[in-house]
KEGU-187452 format. One record per residue (C-alpha): x, y negated, z. Coordinates in steps of 0.05 Angstrom, whole numbers, plus 32768, in hexadecimal, padded with zeros to 4 digits. Example, Ala and Ser with C-alpha at 12.3 -4.5 7.8 and 13.67 -1.06 7.14 Angstrom:
{node {80F6, 805A, 809C}},
{node {8111, 8015, 808F}},
END
This chain:
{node {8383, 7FEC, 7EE3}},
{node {83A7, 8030, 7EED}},
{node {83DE, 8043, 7EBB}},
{node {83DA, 8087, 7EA0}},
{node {840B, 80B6, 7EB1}},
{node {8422, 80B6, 7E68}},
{node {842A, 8065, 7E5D}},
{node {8457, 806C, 7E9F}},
{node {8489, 809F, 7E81}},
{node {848D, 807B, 7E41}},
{node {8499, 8034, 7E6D}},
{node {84CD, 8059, 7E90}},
{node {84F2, 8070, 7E4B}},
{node {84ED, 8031, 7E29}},
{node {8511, 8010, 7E6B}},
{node {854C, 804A, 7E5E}},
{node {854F, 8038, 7E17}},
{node {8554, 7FF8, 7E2E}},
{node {8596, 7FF9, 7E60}},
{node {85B0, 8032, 7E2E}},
{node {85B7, 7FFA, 7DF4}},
{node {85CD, 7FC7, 7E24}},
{node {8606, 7FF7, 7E36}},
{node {8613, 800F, 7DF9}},
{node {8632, 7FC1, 7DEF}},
{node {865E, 7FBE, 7E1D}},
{node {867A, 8009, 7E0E}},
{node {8688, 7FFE, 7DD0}},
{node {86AF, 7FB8, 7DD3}},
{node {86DD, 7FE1, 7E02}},
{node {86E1, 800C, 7DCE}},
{node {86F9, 7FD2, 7D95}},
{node {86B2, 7FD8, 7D75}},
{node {868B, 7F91, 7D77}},
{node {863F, 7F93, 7D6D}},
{node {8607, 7F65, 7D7C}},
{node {85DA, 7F8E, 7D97}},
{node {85C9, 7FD9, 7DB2}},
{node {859C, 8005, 7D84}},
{node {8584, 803F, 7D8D}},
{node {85B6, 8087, 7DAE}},
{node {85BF, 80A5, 7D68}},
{node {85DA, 8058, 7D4C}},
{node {860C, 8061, 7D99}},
{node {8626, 80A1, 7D90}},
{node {8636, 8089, 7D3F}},
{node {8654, 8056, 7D56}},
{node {867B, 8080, 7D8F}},
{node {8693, 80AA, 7D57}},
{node {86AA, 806C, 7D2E}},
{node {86D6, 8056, 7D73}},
{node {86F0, 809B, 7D6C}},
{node {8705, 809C, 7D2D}},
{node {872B, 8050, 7D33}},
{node {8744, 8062, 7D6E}},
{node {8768, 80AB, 7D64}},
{node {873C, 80D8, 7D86}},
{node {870D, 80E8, 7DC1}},
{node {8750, 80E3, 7DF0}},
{node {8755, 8095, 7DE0}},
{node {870D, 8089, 7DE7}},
{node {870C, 80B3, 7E29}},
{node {874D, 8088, 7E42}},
{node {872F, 804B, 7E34}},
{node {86ED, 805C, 7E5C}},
{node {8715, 8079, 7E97}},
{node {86F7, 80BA, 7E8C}},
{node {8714, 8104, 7E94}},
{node {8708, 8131, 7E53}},
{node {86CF, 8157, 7E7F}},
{node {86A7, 8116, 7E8A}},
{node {86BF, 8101, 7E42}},
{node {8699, 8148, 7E23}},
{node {865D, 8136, 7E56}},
{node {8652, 80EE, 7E43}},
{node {8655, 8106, 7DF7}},
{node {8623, 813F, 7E02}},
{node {85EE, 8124, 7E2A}},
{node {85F3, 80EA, 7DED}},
{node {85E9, 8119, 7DBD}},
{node {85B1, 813D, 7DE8}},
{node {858A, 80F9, 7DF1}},
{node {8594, 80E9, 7DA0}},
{node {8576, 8131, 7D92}},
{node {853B, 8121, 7DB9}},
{node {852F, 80D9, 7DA7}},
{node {854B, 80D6, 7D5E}},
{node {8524, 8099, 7D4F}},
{node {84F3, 806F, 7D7B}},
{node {84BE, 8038, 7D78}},
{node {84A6, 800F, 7DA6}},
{node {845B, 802A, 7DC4}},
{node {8471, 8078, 7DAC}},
{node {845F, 80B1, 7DD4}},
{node {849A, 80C9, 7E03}},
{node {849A, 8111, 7E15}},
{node {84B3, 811E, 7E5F}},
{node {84F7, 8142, 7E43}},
{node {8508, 8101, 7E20}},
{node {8500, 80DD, 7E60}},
{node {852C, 810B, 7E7A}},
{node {8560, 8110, 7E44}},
{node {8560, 80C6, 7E4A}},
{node {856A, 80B9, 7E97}},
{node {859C, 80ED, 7E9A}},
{node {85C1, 80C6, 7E63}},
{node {85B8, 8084, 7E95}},
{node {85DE, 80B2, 7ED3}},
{node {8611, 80BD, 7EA2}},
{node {8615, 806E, 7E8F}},
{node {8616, 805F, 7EDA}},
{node {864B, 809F, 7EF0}},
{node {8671, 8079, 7EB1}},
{node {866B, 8024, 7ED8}},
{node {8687, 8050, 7F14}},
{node {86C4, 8061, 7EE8}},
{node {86D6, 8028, 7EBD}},
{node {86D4, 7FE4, 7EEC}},
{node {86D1, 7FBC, 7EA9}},
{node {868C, 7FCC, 7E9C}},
{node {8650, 7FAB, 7EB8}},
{node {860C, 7FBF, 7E9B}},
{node {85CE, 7FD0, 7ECF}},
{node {85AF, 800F, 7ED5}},
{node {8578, 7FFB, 7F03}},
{node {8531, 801A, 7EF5}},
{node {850E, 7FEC, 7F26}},
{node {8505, 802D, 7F51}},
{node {8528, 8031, 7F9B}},
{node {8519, 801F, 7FD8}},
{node {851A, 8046, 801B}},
{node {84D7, 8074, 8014}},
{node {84F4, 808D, 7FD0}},
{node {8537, 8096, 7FF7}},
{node {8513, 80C0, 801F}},
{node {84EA, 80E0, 7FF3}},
{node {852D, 80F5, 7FCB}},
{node {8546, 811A, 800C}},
{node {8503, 813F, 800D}},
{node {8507, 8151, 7FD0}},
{node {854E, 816D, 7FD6}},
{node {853C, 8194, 800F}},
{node {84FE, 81B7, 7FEF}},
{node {852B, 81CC, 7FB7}},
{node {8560, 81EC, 7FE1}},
{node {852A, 820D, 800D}},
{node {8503, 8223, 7FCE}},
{node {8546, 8248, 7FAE}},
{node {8554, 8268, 7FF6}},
{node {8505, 8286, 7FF8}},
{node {850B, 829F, 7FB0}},
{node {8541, 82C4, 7FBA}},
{node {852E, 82D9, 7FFC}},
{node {84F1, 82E8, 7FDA}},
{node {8516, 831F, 7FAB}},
{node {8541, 833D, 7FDE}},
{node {8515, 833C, 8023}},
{node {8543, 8371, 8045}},
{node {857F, 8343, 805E}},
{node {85AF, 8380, 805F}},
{node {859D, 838C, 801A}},
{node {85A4, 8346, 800F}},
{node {85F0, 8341, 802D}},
{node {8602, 8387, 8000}},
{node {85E8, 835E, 7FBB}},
{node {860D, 8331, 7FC6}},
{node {8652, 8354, 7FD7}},
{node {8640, 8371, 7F8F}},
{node {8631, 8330, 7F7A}},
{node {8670, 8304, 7F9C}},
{node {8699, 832B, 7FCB}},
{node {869D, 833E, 800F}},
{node {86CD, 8307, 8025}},
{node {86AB, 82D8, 8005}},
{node {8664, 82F7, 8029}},
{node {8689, 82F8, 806B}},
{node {869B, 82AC, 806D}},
{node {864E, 8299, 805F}},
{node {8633, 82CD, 809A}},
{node {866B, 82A0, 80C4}},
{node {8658, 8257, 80AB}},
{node {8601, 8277, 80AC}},
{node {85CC, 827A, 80E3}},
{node {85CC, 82C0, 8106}},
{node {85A9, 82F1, 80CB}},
{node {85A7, 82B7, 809A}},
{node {85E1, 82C4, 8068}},
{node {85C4, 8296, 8039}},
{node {85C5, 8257, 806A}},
{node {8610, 8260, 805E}},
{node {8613, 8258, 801A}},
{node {861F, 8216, 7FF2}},
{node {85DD, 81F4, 7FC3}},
{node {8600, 820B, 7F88}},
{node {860E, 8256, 7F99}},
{node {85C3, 825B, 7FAF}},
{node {85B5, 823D, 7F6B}},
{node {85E1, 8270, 7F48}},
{node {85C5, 829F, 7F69}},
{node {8586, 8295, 7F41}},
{node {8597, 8276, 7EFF}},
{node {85D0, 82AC, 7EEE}},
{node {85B7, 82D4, 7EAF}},
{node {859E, 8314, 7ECF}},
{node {858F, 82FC, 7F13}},
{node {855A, 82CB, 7EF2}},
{node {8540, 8305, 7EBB}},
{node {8539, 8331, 7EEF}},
{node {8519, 8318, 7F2B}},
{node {8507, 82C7, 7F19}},
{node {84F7, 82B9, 7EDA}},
{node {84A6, 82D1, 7ED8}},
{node {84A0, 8294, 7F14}},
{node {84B9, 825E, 7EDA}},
{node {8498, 8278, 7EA9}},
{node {8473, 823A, 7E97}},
{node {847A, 821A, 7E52}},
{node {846A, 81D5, 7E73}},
{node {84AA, 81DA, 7E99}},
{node {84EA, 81E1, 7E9D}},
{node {84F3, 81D2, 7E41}},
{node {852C, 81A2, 7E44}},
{node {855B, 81DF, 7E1D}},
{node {8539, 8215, 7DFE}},
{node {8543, 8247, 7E32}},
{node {8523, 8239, 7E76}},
{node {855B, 8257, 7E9D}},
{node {858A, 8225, 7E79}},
{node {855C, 81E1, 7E8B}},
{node {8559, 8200, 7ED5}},
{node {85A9, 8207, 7EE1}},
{node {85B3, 81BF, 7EBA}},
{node {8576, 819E, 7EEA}},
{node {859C, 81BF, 7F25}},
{node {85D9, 81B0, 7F1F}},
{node {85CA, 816A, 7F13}},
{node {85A4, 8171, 7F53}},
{node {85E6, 818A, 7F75}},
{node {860A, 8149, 7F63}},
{node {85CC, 8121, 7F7F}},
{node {85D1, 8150, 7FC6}},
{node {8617, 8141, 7FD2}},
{node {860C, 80F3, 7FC5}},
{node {85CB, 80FA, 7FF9}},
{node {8601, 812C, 8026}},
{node {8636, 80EA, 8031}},
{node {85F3, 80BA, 803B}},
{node {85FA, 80A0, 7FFC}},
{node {85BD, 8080, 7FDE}},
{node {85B1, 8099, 7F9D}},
{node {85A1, 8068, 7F67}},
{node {855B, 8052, 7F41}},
{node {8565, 8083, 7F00}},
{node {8585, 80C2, 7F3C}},
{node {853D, 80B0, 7F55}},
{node {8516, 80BC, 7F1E}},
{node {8538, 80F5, 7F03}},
{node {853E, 811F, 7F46}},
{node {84EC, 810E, 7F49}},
{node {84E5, 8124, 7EFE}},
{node {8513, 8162, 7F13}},
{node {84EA, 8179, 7F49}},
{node {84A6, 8171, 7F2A}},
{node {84C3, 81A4, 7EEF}},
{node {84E2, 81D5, 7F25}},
{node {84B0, 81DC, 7F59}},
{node {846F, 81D5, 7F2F}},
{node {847A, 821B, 7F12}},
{node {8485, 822F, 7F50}},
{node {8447, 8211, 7F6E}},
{node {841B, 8229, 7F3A}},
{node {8432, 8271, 7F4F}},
{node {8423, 8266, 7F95}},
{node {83DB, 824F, 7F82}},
{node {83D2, 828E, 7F51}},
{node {83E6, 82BA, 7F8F}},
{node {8430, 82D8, 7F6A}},
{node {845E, 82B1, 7FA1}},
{node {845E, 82A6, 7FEB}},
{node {8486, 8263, 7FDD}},
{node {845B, 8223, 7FE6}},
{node {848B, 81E6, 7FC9}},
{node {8452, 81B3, 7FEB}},
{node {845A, 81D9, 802D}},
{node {84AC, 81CA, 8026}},
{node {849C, 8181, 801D}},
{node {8474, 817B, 805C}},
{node {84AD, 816A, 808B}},
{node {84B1, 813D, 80CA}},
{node {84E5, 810E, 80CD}},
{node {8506, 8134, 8101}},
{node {8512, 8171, 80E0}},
{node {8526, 814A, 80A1}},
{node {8560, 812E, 80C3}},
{node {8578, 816E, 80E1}},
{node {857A, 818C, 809A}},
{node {85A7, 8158, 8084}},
{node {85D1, 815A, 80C6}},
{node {85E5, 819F, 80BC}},
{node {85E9, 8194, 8071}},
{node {8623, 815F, 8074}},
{node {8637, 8190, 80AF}},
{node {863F, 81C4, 807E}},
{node {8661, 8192, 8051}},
{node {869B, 8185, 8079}},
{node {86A3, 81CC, 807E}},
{node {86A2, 81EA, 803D}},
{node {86C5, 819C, 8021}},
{node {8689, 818E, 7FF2}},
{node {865D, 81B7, 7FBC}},
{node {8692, 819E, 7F8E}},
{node {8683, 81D5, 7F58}},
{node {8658, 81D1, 7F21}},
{node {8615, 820A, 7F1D}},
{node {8635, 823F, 7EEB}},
{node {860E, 826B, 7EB1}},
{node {861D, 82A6, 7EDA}},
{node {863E, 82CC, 7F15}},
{node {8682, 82E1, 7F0B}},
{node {8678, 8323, 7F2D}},
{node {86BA, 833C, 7F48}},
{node {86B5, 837E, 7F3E}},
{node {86B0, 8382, 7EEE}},
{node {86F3, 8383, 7EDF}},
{node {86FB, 8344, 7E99}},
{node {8701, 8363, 7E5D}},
{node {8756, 835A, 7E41}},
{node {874D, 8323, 7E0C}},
{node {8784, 8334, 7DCC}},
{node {87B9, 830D, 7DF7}},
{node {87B6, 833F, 7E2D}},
{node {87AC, 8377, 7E01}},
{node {87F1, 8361, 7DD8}},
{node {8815, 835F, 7E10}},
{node {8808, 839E, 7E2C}},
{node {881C, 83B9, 7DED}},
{node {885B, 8393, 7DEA}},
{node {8868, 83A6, 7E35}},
{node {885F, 83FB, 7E21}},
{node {888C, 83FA, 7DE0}},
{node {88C8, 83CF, 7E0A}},
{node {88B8, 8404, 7E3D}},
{node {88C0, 843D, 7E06}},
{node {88FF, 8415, 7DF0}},
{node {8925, 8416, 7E39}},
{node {890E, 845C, 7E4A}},
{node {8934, 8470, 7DFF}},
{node {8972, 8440, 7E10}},
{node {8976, 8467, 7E56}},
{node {8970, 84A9, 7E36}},
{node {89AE, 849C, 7E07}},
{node {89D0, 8483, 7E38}},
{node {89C9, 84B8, 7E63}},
{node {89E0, 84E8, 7E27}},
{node {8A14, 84C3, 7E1D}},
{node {8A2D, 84BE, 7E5B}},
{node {8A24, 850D, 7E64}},
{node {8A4B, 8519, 7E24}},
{node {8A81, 84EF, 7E35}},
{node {8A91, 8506, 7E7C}},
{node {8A8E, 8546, 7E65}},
{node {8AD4, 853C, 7E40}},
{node {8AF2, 8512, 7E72}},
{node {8AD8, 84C9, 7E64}},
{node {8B02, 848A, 7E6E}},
{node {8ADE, 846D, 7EA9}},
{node {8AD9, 8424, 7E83}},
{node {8AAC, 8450, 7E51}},
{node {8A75, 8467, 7E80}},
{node {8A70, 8414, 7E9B}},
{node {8A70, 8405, 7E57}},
{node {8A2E, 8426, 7E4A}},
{node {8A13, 8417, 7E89}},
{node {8A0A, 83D8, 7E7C}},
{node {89E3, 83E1, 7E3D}},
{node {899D, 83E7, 7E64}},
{node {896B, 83BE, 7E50}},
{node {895E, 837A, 7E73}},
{node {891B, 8375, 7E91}},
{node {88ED, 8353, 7E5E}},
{node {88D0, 8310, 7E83}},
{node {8881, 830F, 7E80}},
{node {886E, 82D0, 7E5B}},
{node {8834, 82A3, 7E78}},
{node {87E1, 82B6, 7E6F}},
{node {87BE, 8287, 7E46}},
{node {879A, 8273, 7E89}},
{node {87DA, 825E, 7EAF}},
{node {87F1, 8239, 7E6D}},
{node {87B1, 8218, 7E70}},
{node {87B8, 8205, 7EBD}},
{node {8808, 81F3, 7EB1}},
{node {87ED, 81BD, 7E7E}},
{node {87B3, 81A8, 7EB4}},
{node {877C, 81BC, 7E8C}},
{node {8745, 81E6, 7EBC}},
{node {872A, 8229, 7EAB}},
{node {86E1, 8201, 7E93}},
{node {86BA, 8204, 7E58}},
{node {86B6, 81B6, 7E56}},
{node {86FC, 81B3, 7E46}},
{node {86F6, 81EF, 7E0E}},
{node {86BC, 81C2, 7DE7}},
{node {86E8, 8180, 7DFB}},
{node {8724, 819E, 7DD3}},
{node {86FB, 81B5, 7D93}},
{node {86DE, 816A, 7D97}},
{node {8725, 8152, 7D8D}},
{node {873B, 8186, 7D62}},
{node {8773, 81A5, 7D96}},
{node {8784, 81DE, 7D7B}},
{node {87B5, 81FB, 7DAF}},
{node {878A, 81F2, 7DF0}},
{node {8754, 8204, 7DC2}},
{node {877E, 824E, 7DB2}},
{node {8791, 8251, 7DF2}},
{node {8747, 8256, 7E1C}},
{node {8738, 8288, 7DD9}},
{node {8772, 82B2, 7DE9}},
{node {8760, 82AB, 7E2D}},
{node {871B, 82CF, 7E1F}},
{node {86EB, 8289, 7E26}},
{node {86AC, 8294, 7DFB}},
{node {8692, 8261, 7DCA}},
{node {864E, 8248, 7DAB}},
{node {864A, 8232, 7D66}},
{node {8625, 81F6, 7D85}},
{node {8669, 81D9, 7DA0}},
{node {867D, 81D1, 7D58}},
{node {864D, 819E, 7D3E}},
{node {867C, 8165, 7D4F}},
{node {86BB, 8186, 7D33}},
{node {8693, 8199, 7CEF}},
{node {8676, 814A, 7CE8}},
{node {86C4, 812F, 7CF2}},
{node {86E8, 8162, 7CC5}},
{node {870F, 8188, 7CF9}},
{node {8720, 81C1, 7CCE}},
{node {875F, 81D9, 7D00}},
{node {8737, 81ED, 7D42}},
{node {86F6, 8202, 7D12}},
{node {8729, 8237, 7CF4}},
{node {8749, 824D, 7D34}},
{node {86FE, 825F, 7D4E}},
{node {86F4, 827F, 7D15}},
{node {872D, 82B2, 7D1D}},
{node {870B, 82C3, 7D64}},
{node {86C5, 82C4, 7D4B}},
{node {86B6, 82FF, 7D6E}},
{node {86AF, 82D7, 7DAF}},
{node {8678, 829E, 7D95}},
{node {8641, 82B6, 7DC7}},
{node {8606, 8288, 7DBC}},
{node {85C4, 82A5, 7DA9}},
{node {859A, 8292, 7D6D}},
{node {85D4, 8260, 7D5F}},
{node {85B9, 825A, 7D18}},
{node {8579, 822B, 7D0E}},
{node {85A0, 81F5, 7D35}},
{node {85DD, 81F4, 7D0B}},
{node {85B7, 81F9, 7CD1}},
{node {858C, 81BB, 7CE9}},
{node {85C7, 818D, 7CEF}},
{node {85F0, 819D, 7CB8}},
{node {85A9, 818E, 7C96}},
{node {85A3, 8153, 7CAD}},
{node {85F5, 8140, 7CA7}},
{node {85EF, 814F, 7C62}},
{node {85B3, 8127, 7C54}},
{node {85E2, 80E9, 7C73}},
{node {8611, 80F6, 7C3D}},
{node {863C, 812A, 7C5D}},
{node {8653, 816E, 7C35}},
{node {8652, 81B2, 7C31}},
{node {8692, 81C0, 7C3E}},
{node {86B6, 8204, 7C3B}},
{node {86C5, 8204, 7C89}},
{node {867B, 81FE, 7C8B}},
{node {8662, 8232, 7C5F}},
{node {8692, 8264, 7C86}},
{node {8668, 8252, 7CC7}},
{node {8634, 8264, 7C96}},
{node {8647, 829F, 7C7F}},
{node {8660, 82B2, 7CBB}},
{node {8627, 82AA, 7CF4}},
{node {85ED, 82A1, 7CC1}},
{node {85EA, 82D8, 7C94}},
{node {85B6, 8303, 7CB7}},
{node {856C, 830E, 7C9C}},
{node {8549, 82E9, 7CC8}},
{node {856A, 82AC, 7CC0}},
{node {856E, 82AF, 7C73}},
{node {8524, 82C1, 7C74}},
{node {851B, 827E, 7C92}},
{node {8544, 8256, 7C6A}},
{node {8524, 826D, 7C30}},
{node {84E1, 8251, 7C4A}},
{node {84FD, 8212, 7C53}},
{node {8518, 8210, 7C0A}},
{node {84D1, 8226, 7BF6}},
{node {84BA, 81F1, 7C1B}},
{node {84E7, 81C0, 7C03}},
{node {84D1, 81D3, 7BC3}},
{node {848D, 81C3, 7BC8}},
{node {8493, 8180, 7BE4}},
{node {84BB, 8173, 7BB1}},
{node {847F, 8184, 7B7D}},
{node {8450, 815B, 7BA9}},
{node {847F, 8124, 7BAC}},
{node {84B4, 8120, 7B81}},
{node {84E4, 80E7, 7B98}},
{node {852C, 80EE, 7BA4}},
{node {852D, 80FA, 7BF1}},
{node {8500, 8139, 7BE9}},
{node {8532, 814A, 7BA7}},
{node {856F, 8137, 7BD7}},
{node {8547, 816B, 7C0E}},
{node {8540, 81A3, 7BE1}},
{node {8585, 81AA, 7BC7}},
{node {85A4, 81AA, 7C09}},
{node {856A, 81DF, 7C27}},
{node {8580, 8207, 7BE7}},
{node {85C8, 81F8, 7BEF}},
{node {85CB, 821A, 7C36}},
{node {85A0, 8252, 7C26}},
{node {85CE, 8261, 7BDE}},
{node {860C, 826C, 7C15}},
{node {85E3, 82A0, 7C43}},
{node {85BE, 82C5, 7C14}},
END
């Protein structure tokens, strides 16, 4: 008997869950919590919080895990990710293929955590491996790479046309050094995975030239935004290439989620090829002889000793280095400091000057004149950006370590990526709001101008539903994010459906949870009307 394709995905999950709670164990005693057994990832990252608390702060927790503040924010995130998906489960329940992924994802984080912390010993096997999945993984790999070269080949056919974009796009330096690393009229052989992959996930790269190929609403839904799931997928497939670059075999769950990884990628892609809209056939790429398998990966780990590894993570978007940054208030203060001192010495020279004029003119003691001489101003000393105070203090220029600081409610490297003109999403907050962290929730306040996310609302109002339904408040902080980001028609038109709605379940059934429901629905929407 042949399982469906559907009883297989939710086998797969279930066996996640399972090493998930099994790890959750042993985290947690190193954390000083005792528990008999695992539950399910909302009841871990609970308990995570409750570590936090009893132990001081995400710092501790990240110390005792052996775990930088980067990995700390990732392990916490792709928790909470996994715990959105799968609130609650049941043995035998349906399993969509984003919790599947949401879930394995969470098991590469368990096992990149075993690589860091010696003291723990949980198995993330998936009863997957062996060498024709080895080798399937390296096909796989290669298809990708090849597929992101054709599409933007694909846009930009002309390769002098090509080179010039992306001079616009980089610089010519950096343009230069890939024609010298590429094949002869093959700039883009030059380039590392992850610049070919920025080249088509940054914002108006993809809206303009790739996003009608993976436009697919049966692909590519981890995040709301397509564009979003594709540079997360890829840049976990980055981390996989450079374990397959040093001959590394990747593990059971890399295996499963590189397959589930390609399947969402290349099937829009093969669908377009069948409707006749791309020239790019993904089962084409993954007919390949061994031979010309291995050369691929001989002149990839060529490449790798190089360029010393693809060792940097898929950005949102190209830094293009001709758009000069905008001056963020730091930059702006001190250039207005910097012109009034200036005004200040030019009017100090011009009285001394005067001075000096009247008092030679009636035969000045010559101790006079050096007198007022030395009354020019010292040379003010520039103090440091917020970006070199950031770098003195060994904290990188990353938006990992922004959202890791709010989480811990550090206020000064907090101010000092603000100052420094980092954006912000109100998503980041969610943490910081459930523990109280009123400090660093007013200091992004003061720079609300830069909180960049789109739509933030209907998530934010979602969990501060639900925290309040657990027993948590409205508190003031709270209704200022309210007021602040929520107060626009759309979104009060839809809160007051849902307080209509929560009205009339509460005439259909009137018990105290629909009661409880209604008052908070009608709480919210009384602070953004």
């Amino acid at each position: 008997m042949t399982l469906s394709p559907t009883h297989h995905v939710r086998e797969q999950f279930e066996h996640c869950l399972a090493i998930i709670r099994q790890a959750s164990i042993e985290i947690l005693l190193l954390l000083d919590v005792h528990v008999s057994e695992g539950k399910d990832p909302r009841w871990f990252l609970e308990q995570l919080d409750t570590a936090r608390l009893a132990l001081g702060g995400w710092t501790v927790v990240a110390k005792r895990l052996n775990l930088n503040d980067a990995e700390m924010t990732d392990f916490t995130l792709q928790l909470r990710l996994l715990q959105q998906r799968v609130p609650q489960y049941e043995n035998g329940q349906d399993v969509t293929q984003n919790q599947l992924i949401a879930a394995m994802r969470f098991v590469t984080a368990l096992e990149h955590l075993r690589s860091q912390q010696p003291l723990l010993g949980y198995s993330t096997e998936l009863k997957v491996g062996g060498e024709a999945q080895q080798q399937q993984a390296h096909k796989q790999v290669r298809a990708l790479e090849l597929m992101l070269k054709s599409l933007i080949m694909q846009a930009w056919p002309d390769p002098v046309r090509l080179n010039n974009h992306l001079k616009t796009l980089f610089n010519a330096d950096r343009v230069r050094r890939w024609l010298k690393m590429a094949d002869r009229n093959d700039v883009l052989s030059g380039m590392m995975f992850s610049e070919l992959a920025l080249m088509v996930v940054d914002k108006k790269e993809f809206s303009r030239y790739y996003s009608p190929l993976f436009n697919d609403r049966n692909a590519l839904t981890l995040f709301v935004e397509p564009r979003k799931t594709l540079q997360t997928f890829l840049d976990d497939i980055r981390q996989i290439r450079n374990a397959l670059t040093v001959q590394q075999p990747l593990s059971s769950a890399q295996l499963l989620l590189l397959d589930n990884y390609y399947a969402q990628i290349a099937g829009p892609i093969q669908r377009a090829f069948e409707e006749g809209r791309t020239r790019i056939n993904p089962t084409g790429l993954m007919a390949v002889d061994a031979s010309e398998l291995h050369n691929f990966w001989e002149n990839a780990q060529k490449m790798d000793r190089l360029t010393g590894g693809d060792l940097f993570e898929i950005r949102d978007s190209i830094e293009k280095p001709t758009q000069r940054a905008p001056r963020t208030p730091e930059q702006r203060d001190r250039l207005i400091s910097g012109a009034l001192w200036g005004a200040v010495g030019v009017m100090v020279i011009a009285i001394v000057v005067g001075g000096f004029w009247l008092v030679t003119s009636t035969t000045p003691p010559v101790s006079a004149v050096n007198t007022q001489a030395q009354a020019a101003p010292k040379e003010m000393r520039e103090t440091p950006s917020s970006r070199e105070t950031l770098t003195r203090m060994g904290v990188t220029w990353d938006e990992n370590n922004l959202r890791s600081a709010i989480d811990r409610n550090d206020t000064r490297v907090t101010l000092l990526f603000l100052q420094g003109g980092m954006d912000w999403k109100l998503a980041w907050t969610e943490q910081a709001m459930a523990a109280g962290y009123d400090d660093v929730l007013e200091v992004l306040m003061r720079y609300r101008l830069q909180m960049v996310e789109q739509k933030p609302c209907r998530r934010f109002i979602t969990t501060l539903s639900h925290a309040m339904s657990t027993g948590e408040s409205l508190t003031s902080m709270r209704k200022q994010y309210l007021q602040a980001f929520c107060t626009v028609p759309a979104v009060i038109k839809r809160q007051k459906y849902e307080v209509d709605q929560a009205k009339l379940r509460t005439l259909a059934q009137p018990d105290a949870s629909t009661k409880k429901w209604q008052s908070i629905q009608t709480a919210i929407y009384d602070v953004i009307r």
